[in-house]
C-alpha positions in Angstrom: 166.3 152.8 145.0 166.0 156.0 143.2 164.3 155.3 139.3 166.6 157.5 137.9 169.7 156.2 139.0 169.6 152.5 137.5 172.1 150.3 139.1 173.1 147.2 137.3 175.3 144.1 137.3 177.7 142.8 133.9 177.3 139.3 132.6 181.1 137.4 132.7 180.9 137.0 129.0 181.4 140.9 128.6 179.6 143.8 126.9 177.8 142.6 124.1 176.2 144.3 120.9 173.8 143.7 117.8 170.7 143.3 119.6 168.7 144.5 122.3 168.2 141.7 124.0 171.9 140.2 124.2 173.1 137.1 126.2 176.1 134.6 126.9 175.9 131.0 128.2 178.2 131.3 131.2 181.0 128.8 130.6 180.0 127.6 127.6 181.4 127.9 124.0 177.1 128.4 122.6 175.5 131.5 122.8 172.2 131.8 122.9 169.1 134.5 123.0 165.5 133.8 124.1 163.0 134.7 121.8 159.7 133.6 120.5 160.9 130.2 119.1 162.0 127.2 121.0 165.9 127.3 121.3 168.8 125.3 119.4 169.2 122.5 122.1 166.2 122.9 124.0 163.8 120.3 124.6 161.4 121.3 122.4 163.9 121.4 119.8 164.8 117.6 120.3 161.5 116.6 118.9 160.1 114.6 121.5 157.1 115.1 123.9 158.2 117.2 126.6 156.4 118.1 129.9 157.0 121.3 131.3 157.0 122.3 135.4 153.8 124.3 136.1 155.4 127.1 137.9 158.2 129.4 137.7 160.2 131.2 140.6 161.6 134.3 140.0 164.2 136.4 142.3 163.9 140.4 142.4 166.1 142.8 143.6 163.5 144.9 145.0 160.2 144.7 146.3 157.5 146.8 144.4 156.3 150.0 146.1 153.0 149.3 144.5 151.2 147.8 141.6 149.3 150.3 140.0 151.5 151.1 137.3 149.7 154.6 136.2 151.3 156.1 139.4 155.5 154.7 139.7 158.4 153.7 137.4 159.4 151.4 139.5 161.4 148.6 137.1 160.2 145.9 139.1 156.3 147.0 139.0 156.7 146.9 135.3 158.2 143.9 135.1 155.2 142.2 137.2 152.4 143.6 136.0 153.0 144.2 132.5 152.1 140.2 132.9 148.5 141.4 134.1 147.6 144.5 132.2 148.4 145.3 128.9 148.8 148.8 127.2 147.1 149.7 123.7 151.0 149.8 122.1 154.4 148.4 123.1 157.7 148.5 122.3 159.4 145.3 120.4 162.9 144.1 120.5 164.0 147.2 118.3 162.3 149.6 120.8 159.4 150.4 117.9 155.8 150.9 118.3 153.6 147.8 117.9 150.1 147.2 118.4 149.2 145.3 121.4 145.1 145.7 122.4 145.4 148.1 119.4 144.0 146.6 116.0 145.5 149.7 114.2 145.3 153.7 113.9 145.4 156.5 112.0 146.5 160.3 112.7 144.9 163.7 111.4 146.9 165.7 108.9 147.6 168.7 111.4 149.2 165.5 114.0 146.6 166.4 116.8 144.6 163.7 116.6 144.9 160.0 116.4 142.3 157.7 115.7 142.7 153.9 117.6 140.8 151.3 116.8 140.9 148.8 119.1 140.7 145.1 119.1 137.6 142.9 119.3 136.7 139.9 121.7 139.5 140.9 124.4 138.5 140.2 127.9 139.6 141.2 131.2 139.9 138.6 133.8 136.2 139.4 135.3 134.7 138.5 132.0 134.2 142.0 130.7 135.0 142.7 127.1 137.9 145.3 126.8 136.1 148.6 125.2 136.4 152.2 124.3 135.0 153.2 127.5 138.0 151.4 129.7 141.2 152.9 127.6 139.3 156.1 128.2 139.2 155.6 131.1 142.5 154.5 131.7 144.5 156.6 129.3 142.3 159.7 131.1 143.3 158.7 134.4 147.4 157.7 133.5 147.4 161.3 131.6 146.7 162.8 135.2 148.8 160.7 137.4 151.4 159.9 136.0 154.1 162.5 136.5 156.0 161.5 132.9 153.3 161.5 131.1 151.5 164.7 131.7 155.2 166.1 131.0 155.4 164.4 127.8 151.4 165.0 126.8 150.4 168.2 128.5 146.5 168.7 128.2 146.2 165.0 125.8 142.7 163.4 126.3 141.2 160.4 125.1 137.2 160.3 123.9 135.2 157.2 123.1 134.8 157.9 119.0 132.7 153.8 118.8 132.7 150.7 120.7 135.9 149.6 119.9 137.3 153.2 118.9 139.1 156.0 120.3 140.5 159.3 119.9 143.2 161.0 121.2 143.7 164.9 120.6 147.1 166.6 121.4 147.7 169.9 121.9 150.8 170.0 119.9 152.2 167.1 117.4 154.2 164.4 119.3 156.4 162.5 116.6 157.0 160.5 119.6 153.6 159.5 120.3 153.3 156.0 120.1 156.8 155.3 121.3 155.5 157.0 124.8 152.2 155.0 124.7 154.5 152.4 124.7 157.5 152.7 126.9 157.7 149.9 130.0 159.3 152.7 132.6 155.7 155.0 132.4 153.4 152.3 132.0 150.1 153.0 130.7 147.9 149.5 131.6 144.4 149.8 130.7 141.7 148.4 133.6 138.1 148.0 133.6 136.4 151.2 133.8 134.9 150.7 137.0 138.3 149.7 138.6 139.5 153.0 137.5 136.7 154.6 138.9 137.1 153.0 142.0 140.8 153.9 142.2 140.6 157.4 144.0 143.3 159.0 145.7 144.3 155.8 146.9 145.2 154.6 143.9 144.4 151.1 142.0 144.1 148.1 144.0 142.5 145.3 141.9 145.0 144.8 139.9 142.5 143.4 136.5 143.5 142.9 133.0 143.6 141.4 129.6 146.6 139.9 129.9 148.0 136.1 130.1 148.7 136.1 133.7 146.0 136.8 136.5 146.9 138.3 139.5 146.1 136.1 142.8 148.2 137.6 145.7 150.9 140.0 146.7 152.4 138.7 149.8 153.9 142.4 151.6 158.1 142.0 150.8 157.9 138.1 150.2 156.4 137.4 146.5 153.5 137.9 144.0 151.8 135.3 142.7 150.3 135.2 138.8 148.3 132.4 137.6 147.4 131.8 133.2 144.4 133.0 132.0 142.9 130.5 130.3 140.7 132.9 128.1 143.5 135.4 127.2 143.1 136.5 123.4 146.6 136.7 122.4 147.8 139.3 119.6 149.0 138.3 116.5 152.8 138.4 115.2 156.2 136.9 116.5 156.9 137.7 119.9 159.5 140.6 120.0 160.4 142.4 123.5 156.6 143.7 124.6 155.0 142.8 121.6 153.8 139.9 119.5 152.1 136.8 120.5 152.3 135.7 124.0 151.7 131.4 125.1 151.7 131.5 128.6 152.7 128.4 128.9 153.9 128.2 132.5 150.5 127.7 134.7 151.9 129.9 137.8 154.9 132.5 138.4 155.6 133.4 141.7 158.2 136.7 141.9 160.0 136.6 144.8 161.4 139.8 146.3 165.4 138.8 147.4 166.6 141.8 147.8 170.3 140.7 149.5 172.2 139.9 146.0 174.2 137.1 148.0 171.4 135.2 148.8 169.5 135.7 145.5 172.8 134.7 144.0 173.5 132.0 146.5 169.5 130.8 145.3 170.3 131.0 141.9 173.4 129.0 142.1 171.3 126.0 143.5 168.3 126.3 141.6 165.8 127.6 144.2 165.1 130.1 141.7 164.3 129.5 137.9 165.4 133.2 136.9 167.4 135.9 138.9 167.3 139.5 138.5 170.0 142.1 138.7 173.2 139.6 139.6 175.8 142.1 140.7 179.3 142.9 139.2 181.0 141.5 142.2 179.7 138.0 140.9 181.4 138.2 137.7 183.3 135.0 138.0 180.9 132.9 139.9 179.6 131.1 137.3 182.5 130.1 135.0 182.6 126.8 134.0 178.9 125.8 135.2 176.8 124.6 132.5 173.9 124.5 134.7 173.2 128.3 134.3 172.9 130.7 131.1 173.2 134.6 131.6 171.3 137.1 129.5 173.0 140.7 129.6 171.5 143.9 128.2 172.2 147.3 127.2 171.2 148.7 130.9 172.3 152.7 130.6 175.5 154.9 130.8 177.8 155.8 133.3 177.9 159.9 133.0 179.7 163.0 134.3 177.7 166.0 134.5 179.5 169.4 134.8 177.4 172.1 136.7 177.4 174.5 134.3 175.1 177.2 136.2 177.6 177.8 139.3 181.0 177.7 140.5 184.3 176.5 138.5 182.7 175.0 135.7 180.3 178.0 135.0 182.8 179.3 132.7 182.9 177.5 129.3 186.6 177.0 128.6 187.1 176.2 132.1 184.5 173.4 131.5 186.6 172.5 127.9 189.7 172.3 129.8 187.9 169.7 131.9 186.3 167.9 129.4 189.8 167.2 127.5 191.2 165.9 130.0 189.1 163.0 130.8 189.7 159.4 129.8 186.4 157.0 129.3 188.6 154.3 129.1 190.1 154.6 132.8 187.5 156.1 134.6 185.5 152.6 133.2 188.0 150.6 134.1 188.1 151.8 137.6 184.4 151.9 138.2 184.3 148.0 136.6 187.7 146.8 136.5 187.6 144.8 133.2 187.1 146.3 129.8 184.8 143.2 128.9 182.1 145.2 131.3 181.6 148.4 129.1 181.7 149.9 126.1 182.9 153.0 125.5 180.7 155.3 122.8 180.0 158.8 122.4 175.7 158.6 122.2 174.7 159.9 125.0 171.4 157.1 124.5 171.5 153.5 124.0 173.6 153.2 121.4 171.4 150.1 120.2 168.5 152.0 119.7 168.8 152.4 115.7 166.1 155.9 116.0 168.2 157.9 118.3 171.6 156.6 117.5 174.3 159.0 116.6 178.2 159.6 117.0 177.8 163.2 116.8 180.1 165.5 118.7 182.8 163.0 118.7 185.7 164.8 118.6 185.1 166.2 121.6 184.7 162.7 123.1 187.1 161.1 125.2 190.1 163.1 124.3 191.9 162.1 127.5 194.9 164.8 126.9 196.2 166.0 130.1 198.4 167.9 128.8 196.8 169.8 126.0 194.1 170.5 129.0 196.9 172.0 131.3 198.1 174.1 128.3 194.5 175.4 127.7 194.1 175.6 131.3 196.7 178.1 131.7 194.8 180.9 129.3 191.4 180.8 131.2 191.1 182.7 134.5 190.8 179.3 136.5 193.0 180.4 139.5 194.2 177.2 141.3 190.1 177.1 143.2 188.8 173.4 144.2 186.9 171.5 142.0 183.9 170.0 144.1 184.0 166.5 143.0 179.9 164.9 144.6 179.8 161.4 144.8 178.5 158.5 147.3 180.5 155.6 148.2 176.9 153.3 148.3 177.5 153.0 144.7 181.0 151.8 143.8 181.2 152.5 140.2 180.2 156.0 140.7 182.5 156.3 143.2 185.1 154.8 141.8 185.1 156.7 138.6 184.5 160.1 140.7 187.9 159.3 142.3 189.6 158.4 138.8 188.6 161.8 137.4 189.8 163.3 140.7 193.5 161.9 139.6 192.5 163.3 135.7 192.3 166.4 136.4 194.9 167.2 138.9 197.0 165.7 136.0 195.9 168.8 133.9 195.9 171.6 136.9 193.3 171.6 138.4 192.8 171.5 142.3 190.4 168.6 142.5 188.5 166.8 145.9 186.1 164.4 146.4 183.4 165.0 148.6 181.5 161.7 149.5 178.1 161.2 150.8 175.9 158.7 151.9 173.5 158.0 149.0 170.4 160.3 150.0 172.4 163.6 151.1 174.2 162.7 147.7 171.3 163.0 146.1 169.8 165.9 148.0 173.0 168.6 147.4 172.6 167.3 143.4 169.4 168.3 143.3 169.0 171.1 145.7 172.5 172.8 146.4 174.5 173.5 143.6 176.8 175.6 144.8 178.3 172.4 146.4 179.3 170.7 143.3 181.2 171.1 140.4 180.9 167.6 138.6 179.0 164.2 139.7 179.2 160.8 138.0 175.7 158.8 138.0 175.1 155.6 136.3 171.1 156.3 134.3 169.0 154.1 132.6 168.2 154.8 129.1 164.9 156.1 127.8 163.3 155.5 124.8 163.0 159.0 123.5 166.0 162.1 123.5 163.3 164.1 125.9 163.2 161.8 128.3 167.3 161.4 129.1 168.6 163.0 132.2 171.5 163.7 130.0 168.7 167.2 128.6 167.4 167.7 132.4 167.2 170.6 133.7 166.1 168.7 137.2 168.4 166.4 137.1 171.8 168.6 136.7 170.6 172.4 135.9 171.4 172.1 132.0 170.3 175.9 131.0 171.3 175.9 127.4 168.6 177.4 125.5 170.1 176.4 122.3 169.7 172.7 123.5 166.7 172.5 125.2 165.3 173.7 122.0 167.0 171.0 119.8 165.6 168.8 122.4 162.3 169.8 122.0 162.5 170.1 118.1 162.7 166.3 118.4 159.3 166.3 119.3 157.7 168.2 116.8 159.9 167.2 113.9 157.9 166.3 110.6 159.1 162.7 110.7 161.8 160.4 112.3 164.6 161.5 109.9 163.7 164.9 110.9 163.6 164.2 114.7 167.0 161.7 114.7 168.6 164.7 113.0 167.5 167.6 115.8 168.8 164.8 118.2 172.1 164.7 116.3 172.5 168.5 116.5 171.8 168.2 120.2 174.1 166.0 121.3 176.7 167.9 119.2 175.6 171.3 121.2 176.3 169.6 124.4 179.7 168.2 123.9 180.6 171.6 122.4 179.9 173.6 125.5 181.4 170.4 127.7 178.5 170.0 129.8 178.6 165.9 130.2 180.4 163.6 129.1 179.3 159.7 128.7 182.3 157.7 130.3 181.1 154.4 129.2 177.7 152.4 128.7 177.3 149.2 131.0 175.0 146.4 130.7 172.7 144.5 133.5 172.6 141.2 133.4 170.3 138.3 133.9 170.2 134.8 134.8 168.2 131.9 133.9 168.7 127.9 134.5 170.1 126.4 131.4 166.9 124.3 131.0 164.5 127.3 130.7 163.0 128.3 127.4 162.1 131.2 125.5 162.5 134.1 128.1 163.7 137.3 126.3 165.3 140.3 128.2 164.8 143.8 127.2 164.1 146.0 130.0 163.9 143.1 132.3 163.2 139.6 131.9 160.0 139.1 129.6 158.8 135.4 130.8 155.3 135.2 129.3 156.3 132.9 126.8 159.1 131.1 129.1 159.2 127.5 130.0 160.8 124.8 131.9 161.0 120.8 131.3 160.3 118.8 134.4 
């Protein structure tokens, strides 16, 4: 599956909001999230002596394309190794910056440099004690290999400034700094030194860390087993998303790779597996009424139609305005997942939960759905009755789906509108390679942590060539605080909607199951089950 097109499944309970890790008890009148603490009705909760199962199976979607997490951003990598190897910062429930082998830092005056100091008495599984020298080497290597991150931190290095002390110098200030060090899509693990060294070209292959789970085997396409490490140092603080104090009080995990949803669904259903990744839409009403099973859904990403502002039709601006009014979120949702409980329709063009970045600006250009104040408007441009090249693939039905409802919204307001459909990889290759093909595609995208990172700014991903937002985009960056930088984000997303390149249709969630019974998993990104139990 392509990383930057994030496809997801809805729990039953709908589209939920408040926190970033959301969930609904399938057929049952209790909702409740996992977190740090035992949960109301849980057997912990009861108050007597509980024993717990010394293993718990997981079901995938996907089978990882490697473990080395300096060199993919591959979802399901993260979510297995992050287990294993643990970054100097993370991201908690609110998608800030917390120390995690970090004790603390400190940042020069001109932003260049920031000082790390790390934390003491941390040990990687062979018995080493974590120091400077390993996150130097580390940080060095995922600088280098990492294709996000020496895009995000061109020409960063780290230096050993003590024992348990770094340095990093920037060539430019990065408001954004700690946030990347600690986003779970471009993961920056830290290994022993001499694995690093040992990597090569061929990449990391002893997969050794500080963190609560050891890694014993990874079975090719079948499952990866983790056992507890029973000298882990755990950090300090309540456990929030990829921070905070982790138990580990599961003995093994075993992630197994199910990559047909039926039978990972059909293996949830009886309990073969004690948490399922990634159930799909089509499941939505498979588990009312069974108390057995709780689902956890998240904020996932946002279904998006990107005008190709560089080429053909939409290369003229009020042709592209004419578009853009004409559109209706709500329907185009509705066909791609057929119940409004699925999505929720919002003008950020992020995650509308993540409090930094959020921002209704540009709004009133946002899902006017008025045909026929387009088709009025349409009539003074020089659009001349020419096709609008509609790209889509039917291997992904909501993208489809919605391509063919904008199809019927814009022949509403004039236009001469066709779908052209593709399987999945020539979809992708005339998107990325042959613009004079397209006029508009719809692609469901993950969210990223920071504005730079969004497809919705890319010039890759669908030839945005505003200079005026690019630079917003990168002002974001280099802004003298967060106020600064949420406002340059503001101002960006306005410029966008006013020269109608995209158009956010609606956001969707993912969601995740779990037997009733288990405890304490929290879902962010993925499922976080470092801290997630069973009874027997």
């Amino acid at each position: 599956m392509n990383n930057d097109l994030f496809k997801a499944g809805v729990s039953r309970r709908g589209f939920l909001t408040g926190s970033a890790a959301l969930c609904a008890m399938a057929g049952l009148g209790l909702a409740g999230c996992g977190g740090s603490g035992a949960e109301s009705g849980s057997a912990a909760a009861s108050g007597q002596d509980v024993e717990y199962r010394d293993e718990l199976q997981i079901a995938l979607p996907a089978s990882p394309d490697g473990l080395d997490p300096h060199t993919t951003s591959s979802l399901v990598t993260m979510d297995i190794i992050c287990n294993v190897v643990e970054p100097l910062f993370g991201l908690d429930s609110d998608y800030e910056p917390q120390p995690v082998l970090a004790k603390g830092y400190e940042v020069s005056d001109d932003g260049l440099t920031y000082t790390i100091k790390l934390r003491e008495g941390v040990t990687f599984h062979n018995g080493k004690e974590l120091g400077s020298e390993d996150v130097v080497a580390s940080m060095n290597r995922w600088l280098t290999v990492n294709d996000r991150a020496a895009s995000l931190l061109p020409g960063a290095t780290f230096a050993a400034s003590g024992d348990h002390e770094v340095t990093c110098t920037l060539t430019e200030p990065a408001i954004d700094f700690l946030i990347i060090l600690g986003n779970h899509s471009q993961y920056p693990g830290i290994f022993p030194s001499e694995v690093i060294e040992a990597a090569g070209d061929t990449g990391v292959t002893e997969y050794v860390g500080t963190g609560a789970y050891k890694f014993v085997e990874w079975k090719q396409d079948q499952y990866v087993h983790l056992t507890r490490y029973e000298d882990y140092v755990a950090a300090h603080g309540k456990a929030s998303g990829y921070t905070g104090k982790v138990s580990a009080p599961t003995k093994d995990i075993y992630y197994q790779f199910v990559t047909e949803a039926s039978t990972r669904v059909s293996g949830f259903e009886t309990g073969e597996y004690d948490i399922a990744g990634e159930i799909p839409t089509e499941n939505y009403h498979d588990f009312d009424g069974n108390d057995d099973v709780k689902l956890y859904t998240h904020n996932a990403g946002v279904l998006t139609a990107f005008l190709n502002m560089n080429e053909g039709i939409f290369a003229d601006e009020e042709i592209r305005k004419c578009a853009l009014m004409a559109i209706d979120c709500e329907a185009a949702a509705l066909a791609a997942y057929g119940e409004k409980e699925l999505f929720n329709i919002d003008p950020n063009l992020g995650n509308p939960e993540n409090t930094q970045w959020a921002t209704d600006a540009g709004k009133k250009y946002f899902n006017q759905a008025d045909a026929k104040a387009a088709k009025k408007a349409l009539a003074k441009t020089s659009y001349a009755g020419e096709t609008v090249k509609l790209l889509t693939t039917p291997d992904y039905k909501d993208m489809y789906n919605a391509t063919v409802a904008l199809q019927e919204q814009l022949e509403k307001a004039g236009f001469t509108a066709e779908v052209d459909s593709y399987e999945f990889a020539t979809f992708m290759d005339i998107r990325s390679g042959k613009p004079e093909q397209w006029d508009l595609f719809v692609a469901s995208t993950n969210y990223k942590p920071i504005p730079a990172q969004s497809l919705s700014v890319s010039k890759a991903f669908y030839g945005l060539s505003d200079e005026k937002a690019l630079k917003l985009v990168a002002e974001t960056r280099t802004a003298k605080d967060t106020d600064a930088a949420a406002k340059k984000w503001a101002e960006a997303q306005e410029r966008l909607y006013e020269i109608a390149v995209i158009e956010p249709l609606c956001h969707y969630a993912s969601i995740t199951g779990t037997q009733a019974d288990v405890e304490d998993v929290e879902v962010l990104d993925g499922a976080i089950v470092w801290n997630a139990k069973r009874p027997e």
